[in-house]
Phi, psi and omega in degrees: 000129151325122201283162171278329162306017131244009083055258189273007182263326171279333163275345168297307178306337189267285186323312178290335183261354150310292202332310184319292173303297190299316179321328173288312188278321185314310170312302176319304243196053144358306208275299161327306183300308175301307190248016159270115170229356152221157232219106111332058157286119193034043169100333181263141160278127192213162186255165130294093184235340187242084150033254196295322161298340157296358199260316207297321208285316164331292145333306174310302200252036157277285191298329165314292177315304194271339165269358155305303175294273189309337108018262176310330181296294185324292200280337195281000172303351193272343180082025160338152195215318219239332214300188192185126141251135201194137171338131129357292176281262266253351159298323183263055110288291190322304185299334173309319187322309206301304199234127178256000191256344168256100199288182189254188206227109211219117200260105182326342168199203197188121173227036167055000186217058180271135179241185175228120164265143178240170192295122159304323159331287192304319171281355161266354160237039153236204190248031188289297183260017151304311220252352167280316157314305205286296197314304176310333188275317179283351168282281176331321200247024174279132159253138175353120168095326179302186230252327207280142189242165149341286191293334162309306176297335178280306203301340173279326156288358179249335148315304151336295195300326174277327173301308182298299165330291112016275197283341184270355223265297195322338178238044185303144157229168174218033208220123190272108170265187182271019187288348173086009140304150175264140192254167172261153157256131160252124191291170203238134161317130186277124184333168148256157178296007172281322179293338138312335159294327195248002159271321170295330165298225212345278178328302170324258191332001185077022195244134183248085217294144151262163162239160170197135205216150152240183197311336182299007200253357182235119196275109184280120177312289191314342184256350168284330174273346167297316181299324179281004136313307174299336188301293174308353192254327190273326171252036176251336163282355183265341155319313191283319179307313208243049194286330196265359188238356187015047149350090170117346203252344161257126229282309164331310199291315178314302225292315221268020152300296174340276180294327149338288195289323182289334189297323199291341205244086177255110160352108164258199217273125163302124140251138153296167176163139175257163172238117192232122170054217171256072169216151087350103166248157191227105194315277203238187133233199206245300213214178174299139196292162184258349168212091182310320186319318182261059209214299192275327144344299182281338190260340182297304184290326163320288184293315166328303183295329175286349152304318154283343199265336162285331189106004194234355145213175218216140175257136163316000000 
């Protein structure tokens, strides 16, 4: 599968260049304009009518094109793999999109081992640790035979876990302030080392990478470490159960309720990225963006518009 910056590097060159083309027979073909009169451009249906907006549009996205190329020229000495260059406005339009009831998180620079603190307050009136206690008392008051299984016990900890997110996400800071509140740290998922390599190549060069992440990309510590507690209390009770079947007695096998549930918890994609003018370039990402569809949306709704916005298509 395809990352979406590249992605968005292959549906931008097709969209500008359909634009290209009609604009160009409107130039051309007169004739052609009065009696084609409709067109399929991204998806929308349009007339071709105007002239002089074909030349203005041509031009836009020419000049669009060759900073594109330079750009990429500038950069390319860093060894890019992933990237994507895109309008400014029109990156953060995409990434606002993924989620609107969750914001994204946007990190003033990015050294890959970035963390975020939230507030303890929110996790000390809510309700997470009632439902980690209540976990803990059915484990302890678990009996021979009783209901709760492997897969209850992951399905309950991953529930924790999106709950905790879910309530510290609402109150994220990245800021020590002096109220003399007590804070949680949420670790930021840690880079791979290819993205740890190409931020120190960036950094050399003089560049001060941003990040943008959304909240699924951040691991509350306190709460890996409360699971792994629960973890040693769940199979050490299924050890008194099952002593002959030794449940529980290889320390691997314990770990892996763990990673199960964190595996279940899919990341979404940390990107890095500079800002050159009004472009975006986009160094790395972790993993695949999570909603590519509106990736190709957007860049879909772009050009329509900017095709209209010239005079040089029309909506029927």
């Amino acid at each position: 599968m395809k990352t979406w910056p590249a992605l968005v590097n292959e549906k931008v060159l097709v969209y500008q260049q359909k634009l290209i083309e009609k604009a160009e027979m409107v130039l051309a073909n007169e004739e052609t304009r009065i009696l084609e009169k409709n067109f399929v451009i991204a998806g929308v249906p349009c007339v071709i009518t105007n002239e002089q907006s074909a030349k203005m549009l041509i031009s836009l996205i020419t000049k669009e094109q060759e900073e594109i190329i330079s750009i990429n020229n500038r950069y390319n000495k860093l060894g890019l793999e992933r990237e994507a260059i895109i309008k400014t406005g029109f990156f953060r339009k995409i990434v606002r999109k993924i989620d609107l009831m969750k914001d994204l998180f946007f990190f003033s620079s990015c050294d890959y081992k970035s963390s975020v603190w939230a507030n303890m307050e929110a996790y000390e009136n809510s309700i997470i640790p009632i439902r980690l206690n209540q976990l803990s008392e059915e484990i302890e008051n678990k009996d021979k035979g009783s209901s709760m299984s492997e897969k209850d016990f992951q399905e309950k900890l991953l529930a924790l876990v999106n709950m905790a997110k879910d309530i510290l996400w609402e109150k994220h800071s990245d800021i020590l302030s002096s109220t003399g509140k007590r804070r949680i740290k949420i670790q930021l998922l840690d880079a791979p080392s290819r993205t740890k390599d190409r931020l120190v190549d960036w950094k050399i060069e003089g560049f001060n990478p941003f990040l943008v992440c959304h909240r699924d990309a951040f691991i509350p510590s306190f709460i890996d470490q409360r699971c792994r507690y629960l973890q040693s209390l769940f199979f050490n009770k299924l050890r008194f159960f099952n002593k002959n079947q030794c449940i529980g007695d290889n320390k691997e096998d314990n770990d892996e309720v763990i990673k199960l549930v964190l595996e279940m918890i899919k990341p979404s994609d940390p990107i890095v990225y500079v800002e050159d003018g009004d472009w975006t370039v986009i160094i790395d990402q972790y993993a695949d963006f999570p909603e590519e569809k509106q990736v190709i949306f957007h860049i879909k709704d772009h050009y329509s518009q900017l095709g209209k916005q010239f005079g040089v298509i029309n909506e029927n």
